[in-house]
Kinemage of the C-alpha trace (Angstrom):
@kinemage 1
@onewidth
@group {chain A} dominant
@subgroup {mainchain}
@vectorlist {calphas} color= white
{ca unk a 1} P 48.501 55.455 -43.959
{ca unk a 2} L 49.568 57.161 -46.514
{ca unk a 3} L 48.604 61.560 -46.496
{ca unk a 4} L 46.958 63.317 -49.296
{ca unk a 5} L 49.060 66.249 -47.790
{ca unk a 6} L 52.176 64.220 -48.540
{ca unk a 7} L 51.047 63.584 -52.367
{ca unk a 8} L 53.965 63.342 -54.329
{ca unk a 9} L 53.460 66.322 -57.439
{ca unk a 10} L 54.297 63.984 -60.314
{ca unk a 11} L 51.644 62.083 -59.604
{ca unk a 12} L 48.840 62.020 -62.286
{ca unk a 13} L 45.439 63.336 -61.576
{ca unk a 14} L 43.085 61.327 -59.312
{ca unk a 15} L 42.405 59.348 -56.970
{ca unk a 16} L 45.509 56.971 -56.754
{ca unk a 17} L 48.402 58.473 -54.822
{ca unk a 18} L 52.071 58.201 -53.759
{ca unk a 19} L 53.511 60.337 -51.198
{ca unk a 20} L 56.666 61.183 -49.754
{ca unk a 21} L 57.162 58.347 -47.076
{ca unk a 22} L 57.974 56.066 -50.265
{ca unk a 23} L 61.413 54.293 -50.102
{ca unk a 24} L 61.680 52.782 -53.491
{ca unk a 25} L 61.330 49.192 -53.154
{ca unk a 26} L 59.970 48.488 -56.447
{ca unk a 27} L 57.214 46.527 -55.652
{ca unk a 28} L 54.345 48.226 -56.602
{ca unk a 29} L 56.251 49.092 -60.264
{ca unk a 30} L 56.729 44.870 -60.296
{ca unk a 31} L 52.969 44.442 -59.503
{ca unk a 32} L 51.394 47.415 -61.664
{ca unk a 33} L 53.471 48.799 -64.616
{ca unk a 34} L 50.735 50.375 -65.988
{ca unk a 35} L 50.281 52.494 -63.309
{ca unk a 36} L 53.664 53.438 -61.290
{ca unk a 37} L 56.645 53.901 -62.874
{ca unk a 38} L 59.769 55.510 -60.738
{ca unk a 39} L 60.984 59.294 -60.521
{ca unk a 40} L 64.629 58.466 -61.162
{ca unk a 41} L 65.501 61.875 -59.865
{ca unk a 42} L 63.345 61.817 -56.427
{ca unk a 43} L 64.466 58.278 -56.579
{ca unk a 44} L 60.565 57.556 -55.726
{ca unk a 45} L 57.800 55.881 -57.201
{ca unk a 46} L 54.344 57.544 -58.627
{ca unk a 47} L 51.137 57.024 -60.210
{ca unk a 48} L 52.359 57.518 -64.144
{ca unk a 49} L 48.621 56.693 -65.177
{ca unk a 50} L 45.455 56.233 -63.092
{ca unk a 51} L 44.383 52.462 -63.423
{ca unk a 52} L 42.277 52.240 -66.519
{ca unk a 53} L 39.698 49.234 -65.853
{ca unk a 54} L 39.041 47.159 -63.265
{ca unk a 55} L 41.873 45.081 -63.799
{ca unk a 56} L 44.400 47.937 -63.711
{ca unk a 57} L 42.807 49.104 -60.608
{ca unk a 58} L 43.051 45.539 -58.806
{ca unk a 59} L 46.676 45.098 -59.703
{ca unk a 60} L 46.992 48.793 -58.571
{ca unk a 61} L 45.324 47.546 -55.256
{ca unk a 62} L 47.435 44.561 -54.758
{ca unk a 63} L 50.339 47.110 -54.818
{ca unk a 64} L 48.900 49.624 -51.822
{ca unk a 65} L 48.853 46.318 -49.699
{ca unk a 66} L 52.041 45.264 -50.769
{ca unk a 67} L 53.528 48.214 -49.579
{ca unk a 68} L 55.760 48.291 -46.695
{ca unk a 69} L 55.285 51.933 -45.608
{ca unk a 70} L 51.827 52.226 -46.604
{ca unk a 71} L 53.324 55.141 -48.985
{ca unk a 72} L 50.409 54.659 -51.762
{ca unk a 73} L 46.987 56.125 -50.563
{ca unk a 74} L 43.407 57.207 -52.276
{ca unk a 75} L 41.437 59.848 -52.007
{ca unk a 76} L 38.165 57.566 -52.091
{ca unk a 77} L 37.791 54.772 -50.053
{ca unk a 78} L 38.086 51.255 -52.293
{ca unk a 79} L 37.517 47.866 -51.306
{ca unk a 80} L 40.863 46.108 -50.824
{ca unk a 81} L 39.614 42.990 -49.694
{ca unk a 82} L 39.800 41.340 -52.982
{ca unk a 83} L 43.501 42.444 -53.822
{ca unk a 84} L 44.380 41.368 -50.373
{ca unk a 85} L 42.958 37.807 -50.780
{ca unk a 86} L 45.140 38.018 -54.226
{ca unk a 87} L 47.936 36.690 -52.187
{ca unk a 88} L 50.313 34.669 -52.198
{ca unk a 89} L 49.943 35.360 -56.067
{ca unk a 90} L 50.885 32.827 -58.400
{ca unk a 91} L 54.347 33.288 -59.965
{ca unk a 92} L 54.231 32.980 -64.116
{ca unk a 93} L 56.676 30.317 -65.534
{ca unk a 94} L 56.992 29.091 -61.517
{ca unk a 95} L 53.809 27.179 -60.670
{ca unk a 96} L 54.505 26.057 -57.168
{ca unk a 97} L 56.048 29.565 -56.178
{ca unk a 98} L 53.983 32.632 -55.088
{ca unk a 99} L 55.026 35.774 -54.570
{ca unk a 100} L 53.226 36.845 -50.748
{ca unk a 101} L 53.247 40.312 -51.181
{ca unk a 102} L 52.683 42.520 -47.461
{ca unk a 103} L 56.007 43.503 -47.870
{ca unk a 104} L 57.639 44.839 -44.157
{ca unk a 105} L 59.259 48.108 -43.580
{ca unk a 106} L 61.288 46.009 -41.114
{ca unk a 107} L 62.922 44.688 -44.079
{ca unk a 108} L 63.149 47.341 -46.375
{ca unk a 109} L 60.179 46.392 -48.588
{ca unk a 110} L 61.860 43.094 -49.570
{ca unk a 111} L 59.853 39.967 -51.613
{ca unk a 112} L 59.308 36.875 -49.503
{ca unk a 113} L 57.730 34.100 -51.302
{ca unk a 114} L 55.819 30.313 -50.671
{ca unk a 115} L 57.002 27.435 -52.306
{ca unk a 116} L 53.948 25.318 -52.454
{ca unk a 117} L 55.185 21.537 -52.434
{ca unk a 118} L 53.770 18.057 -50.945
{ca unk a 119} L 56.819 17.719 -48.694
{ca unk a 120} L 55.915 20.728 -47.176
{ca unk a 121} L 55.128 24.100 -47.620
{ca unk a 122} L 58.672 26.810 -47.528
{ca unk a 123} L 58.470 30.204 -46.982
{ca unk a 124} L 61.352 32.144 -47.775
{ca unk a 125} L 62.237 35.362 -45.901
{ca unk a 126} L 58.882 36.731 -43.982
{ca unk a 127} L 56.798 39.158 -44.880
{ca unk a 128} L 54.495 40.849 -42.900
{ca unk a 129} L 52.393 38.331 -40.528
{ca unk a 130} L 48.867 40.434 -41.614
{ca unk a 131} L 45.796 38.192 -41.132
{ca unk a 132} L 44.521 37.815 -44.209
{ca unk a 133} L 47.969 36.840 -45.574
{ca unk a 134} L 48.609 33.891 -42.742
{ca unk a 135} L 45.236 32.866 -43.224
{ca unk a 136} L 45.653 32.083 -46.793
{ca unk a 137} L 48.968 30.531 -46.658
{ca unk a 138} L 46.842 28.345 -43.566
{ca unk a 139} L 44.401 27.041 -46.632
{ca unk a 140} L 47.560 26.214 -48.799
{ca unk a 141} L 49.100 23.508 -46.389
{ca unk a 142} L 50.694 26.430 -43.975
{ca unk a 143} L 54.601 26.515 -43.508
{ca unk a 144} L 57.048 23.208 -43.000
{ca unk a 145} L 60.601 25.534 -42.886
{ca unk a 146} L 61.008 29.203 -43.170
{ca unk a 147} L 64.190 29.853 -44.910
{ca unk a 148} L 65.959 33.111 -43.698
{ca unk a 149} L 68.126 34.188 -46.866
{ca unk a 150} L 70.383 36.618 -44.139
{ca unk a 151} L 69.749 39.043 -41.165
{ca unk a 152} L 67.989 41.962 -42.945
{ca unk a 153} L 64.922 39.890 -43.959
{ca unk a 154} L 63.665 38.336 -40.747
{ca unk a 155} L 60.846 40.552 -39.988
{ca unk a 156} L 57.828 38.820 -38.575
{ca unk a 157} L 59.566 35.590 -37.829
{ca unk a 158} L 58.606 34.764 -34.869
{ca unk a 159} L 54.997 35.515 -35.679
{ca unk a 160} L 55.013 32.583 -38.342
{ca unk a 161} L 56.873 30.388 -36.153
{ca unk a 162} L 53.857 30.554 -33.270
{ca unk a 163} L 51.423 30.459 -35.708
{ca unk a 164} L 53.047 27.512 -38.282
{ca unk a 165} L 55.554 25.789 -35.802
{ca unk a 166} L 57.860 25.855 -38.862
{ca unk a 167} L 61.293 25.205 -38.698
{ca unk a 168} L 63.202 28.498 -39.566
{ca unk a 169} L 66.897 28.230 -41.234
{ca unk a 170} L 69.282 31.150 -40.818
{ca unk a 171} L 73.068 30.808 -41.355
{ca unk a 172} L 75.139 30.964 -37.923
{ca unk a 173} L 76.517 34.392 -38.835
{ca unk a 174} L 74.036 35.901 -39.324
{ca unk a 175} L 72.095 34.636 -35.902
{ca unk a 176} L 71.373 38.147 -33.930
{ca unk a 177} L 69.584 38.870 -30.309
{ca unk a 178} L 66.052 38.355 -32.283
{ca unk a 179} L 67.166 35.043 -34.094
{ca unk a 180} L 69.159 32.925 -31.797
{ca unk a 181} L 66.127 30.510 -31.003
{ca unk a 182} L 65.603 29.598 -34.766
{ca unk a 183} L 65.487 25.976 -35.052
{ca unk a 184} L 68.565 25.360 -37.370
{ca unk a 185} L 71.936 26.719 -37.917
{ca unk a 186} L 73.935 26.464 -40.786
{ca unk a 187} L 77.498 26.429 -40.921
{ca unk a 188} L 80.589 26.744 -43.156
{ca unk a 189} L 80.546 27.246 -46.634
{ca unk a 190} L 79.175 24.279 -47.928
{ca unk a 191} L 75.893 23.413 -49.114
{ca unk a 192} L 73.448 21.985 -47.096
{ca unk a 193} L 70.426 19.597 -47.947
{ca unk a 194} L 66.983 20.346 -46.362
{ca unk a 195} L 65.145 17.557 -48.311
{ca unk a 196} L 65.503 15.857 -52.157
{ca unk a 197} L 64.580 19.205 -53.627
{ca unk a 198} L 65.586 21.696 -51.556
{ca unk a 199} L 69.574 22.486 -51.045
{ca unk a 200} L 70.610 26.052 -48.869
{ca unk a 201} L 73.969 27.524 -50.342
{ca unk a 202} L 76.389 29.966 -48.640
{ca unk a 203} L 77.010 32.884 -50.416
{ca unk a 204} L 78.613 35.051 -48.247
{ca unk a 205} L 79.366 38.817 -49.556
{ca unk a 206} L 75.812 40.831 -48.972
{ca unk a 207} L 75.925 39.830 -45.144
{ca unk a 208} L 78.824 37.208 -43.852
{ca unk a 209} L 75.803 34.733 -43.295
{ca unk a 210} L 74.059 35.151 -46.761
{ca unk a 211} L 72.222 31.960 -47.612
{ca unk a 212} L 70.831 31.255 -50.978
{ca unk a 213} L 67.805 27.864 -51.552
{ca unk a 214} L 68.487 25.686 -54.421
{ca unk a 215} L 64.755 24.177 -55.284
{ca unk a 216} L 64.667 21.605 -58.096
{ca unk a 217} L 60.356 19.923 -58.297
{ca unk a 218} L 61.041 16.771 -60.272
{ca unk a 219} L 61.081 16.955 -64.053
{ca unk a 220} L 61.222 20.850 -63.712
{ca unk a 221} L 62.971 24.269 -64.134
{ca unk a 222} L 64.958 24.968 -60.763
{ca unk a 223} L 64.727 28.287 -59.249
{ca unk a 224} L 67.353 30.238 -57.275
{ca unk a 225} L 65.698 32.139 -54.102
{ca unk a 226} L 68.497 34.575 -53.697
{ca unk a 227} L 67.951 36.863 -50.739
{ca unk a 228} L 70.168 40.262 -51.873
{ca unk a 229} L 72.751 38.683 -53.311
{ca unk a 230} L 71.786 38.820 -56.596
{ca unk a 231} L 68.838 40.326 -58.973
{ca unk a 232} L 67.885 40.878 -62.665
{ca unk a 233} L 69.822 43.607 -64.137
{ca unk a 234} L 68.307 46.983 -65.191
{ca unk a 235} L 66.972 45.354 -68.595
{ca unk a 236} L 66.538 42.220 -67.107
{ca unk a 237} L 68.416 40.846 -69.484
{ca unk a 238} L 71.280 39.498 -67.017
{ca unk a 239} L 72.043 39.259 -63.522
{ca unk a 240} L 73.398 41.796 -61.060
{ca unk a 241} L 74.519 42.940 -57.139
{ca unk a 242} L 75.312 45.768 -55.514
{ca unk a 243} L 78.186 46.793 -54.323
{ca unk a 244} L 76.733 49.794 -52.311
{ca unk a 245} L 74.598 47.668 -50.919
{ca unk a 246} L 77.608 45.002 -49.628
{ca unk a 247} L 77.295 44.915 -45.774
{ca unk a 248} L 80.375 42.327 -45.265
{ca unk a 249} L 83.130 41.741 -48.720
{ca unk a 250} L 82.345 42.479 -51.857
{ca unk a 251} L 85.405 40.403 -52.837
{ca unk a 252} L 83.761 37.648 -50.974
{ca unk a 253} L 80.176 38.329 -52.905
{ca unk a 254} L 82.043 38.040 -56.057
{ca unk a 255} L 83.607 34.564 -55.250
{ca unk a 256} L 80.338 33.588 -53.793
{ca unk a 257} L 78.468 34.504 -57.387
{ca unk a 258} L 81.380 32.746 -59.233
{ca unk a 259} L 80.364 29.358 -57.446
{ca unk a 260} L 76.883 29.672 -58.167
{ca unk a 261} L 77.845 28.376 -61.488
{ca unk a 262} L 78.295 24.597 -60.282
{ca unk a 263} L 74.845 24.886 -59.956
{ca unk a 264} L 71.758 24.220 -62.174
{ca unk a 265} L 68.115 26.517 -62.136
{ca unk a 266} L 66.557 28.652 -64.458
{ca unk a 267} L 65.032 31.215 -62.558
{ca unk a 268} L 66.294 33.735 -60.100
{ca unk a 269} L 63.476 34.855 -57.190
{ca unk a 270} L 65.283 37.872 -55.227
{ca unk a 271} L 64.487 39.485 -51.479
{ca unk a 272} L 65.320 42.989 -53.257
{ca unk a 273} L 65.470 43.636 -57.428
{ca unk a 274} L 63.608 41.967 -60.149
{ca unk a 275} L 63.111 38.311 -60.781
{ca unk a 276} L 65.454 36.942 -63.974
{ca unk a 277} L 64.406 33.905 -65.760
{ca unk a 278} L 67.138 32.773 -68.494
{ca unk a 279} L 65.859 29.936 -71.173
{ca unk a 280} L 68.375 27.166 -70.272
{ca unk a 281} L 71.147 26.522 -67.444
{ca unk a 282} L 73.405 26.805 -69.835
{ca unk a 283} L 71.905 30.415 -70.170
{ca unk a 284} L 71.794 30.803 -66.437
{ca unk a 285} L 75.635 29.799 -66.185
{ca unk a 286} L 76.631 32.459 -69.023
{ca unk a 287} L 74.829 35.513 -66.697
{ca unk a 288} L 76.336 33.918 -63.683
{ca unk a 289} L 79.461 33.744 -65.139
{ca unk a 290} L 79.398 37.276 -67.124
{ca unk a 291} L 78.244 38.706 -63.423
{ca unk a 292} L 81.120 37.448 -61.761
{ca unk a 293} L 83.340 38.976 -64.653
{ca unk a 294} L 82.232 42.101 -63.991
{ca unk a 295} L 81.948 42.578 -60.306
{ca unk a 296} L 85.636 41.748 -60.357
């Protein structure tokens, strides 16, 4: 929980609060603008502005549960049961996406999210297993494959596996001591169909085993679930990666963002940064393209 003692100072006045535990995972600044915004110099978020009406305040909810290290706190007890049940929230411009929100500290606070489809339900990277969340993703046709974008966003795996019986995906280099049982191993560095609409790419750099899903629905815009390999720029008007952030080759990140361009989506749907959503492929190709440029 998060400690009143702890209260970050450039937090507004009231009842909303960060404190100092906060590692800067963006979240709650994704899910309520209008309330947190980020202390570049602490390098932390805050409460800018307490939440206005009742639907600032539920968005500002949605973010304390969202929270991996339970960093945002109140000084009056609120119902949360409503923001809770919010999730997994619908994705705009996405509509068989969701975002699932109860981010894990085991992963650093990163996005997992549900793709909602009649061939079965994915879940990409695992947030945490909380109750309320597994028992709504139970009412929306539970969890066919769990896709494992690399090593640092496993999390509660092996909670949704007992639970779902889903088939989890992980990249053999990437397996560790907690992963070895998962149900399929990918290999090489060639893509690899799960079903019509789903395809898992390679994209070795962030981690050597860094895995990226390709899902095209029929007659729609594709989206891009890309782990941390790449994220919306600061402006969101392109794409970016980071190199401080490169755990095997940034050389090999680069060539691995160069051959995302052989492939067609729209939208991009990271594990850590903000979602980018360009208005064609062609567009998508150009950001790809000018990303690869300049990570060289």
């Amino acid at each position: 929980m998060a400690r009143v003692t702890d209260r970050l100072p450039s937090n507004a006045p009231g009842d909303l609060y960060v404190d100092r535990s906060c590692i800067d995972c963006d979240l709650c600044r994704q899910l309520a603008p209008a309330t947190f915004a980020r202390d570049d110099r602490a390098g932390q978020s805050y409460v800018h502005a307490q939440p206005a009406d009742d639907a600032a305040r539920h968005r500002a909810l949605m973010a304390l549960v969202t929270c991996p290290t339970a960093s945002i706190g109140m000084t009056r007890k609120l119902d949360t049961r409503a923001a809770s049940r919010a999730f997994p929230a619908e994705v705009p411009g996405v509509p068989d996406v969701r975002f699932c929100g109860f981010a894990s500290a085991d992963s650093y606070g990163a996005s997992s999210w549900l793709v909602v489809r009649p061939g079965g339900n994915v879940l990409v990277d695992s947030p945490r297993a909380a109750a309320t969340l597994v028992d709504r993703v139970a009412a929306l046709g539970g969890v066919r494959w769990m896709f494992l974008t690399h090593r640092d966003d496993v999390a509660d795996h092996a909670a949704w596996r007992e639970r779902f019986g889903c088939e989890r995906v992980l990249h053999r280099d990437d397996l560790s001591a907690g992963t070895r049982d998962v149900e399929r191993v990918i290999d090489g560095h060639e893509p690899v169909r799960l079903d019509d609409d789903l395809l898992v790419i390679p994209v070795p750099g962030h981690t050597r085993g860094s895995s990226a899903l390709l899902y095209r629905p029929a007659g729609r815009e594709a989206v891009l679930f890309s782990g941390d390999h790449v994220w919306a720029d600061d402006d969101e008007r392109g794409l970016d990666a980071g190199r401080d952030v490169c755990w095997h080759s940034w050389p090999e990140q680069r060539r691995s963002v160069a051959r995302l361009a052989g492939h067609a989506f729209t939208h991009v749907l990271p594990g850590h940064g903000r979602p980018f959503h360009a208005t064609s492929p062609a567009a998508m190709r150009d950001a790809v393209l000018a990303l690869a440029r300049a990570m060289a």
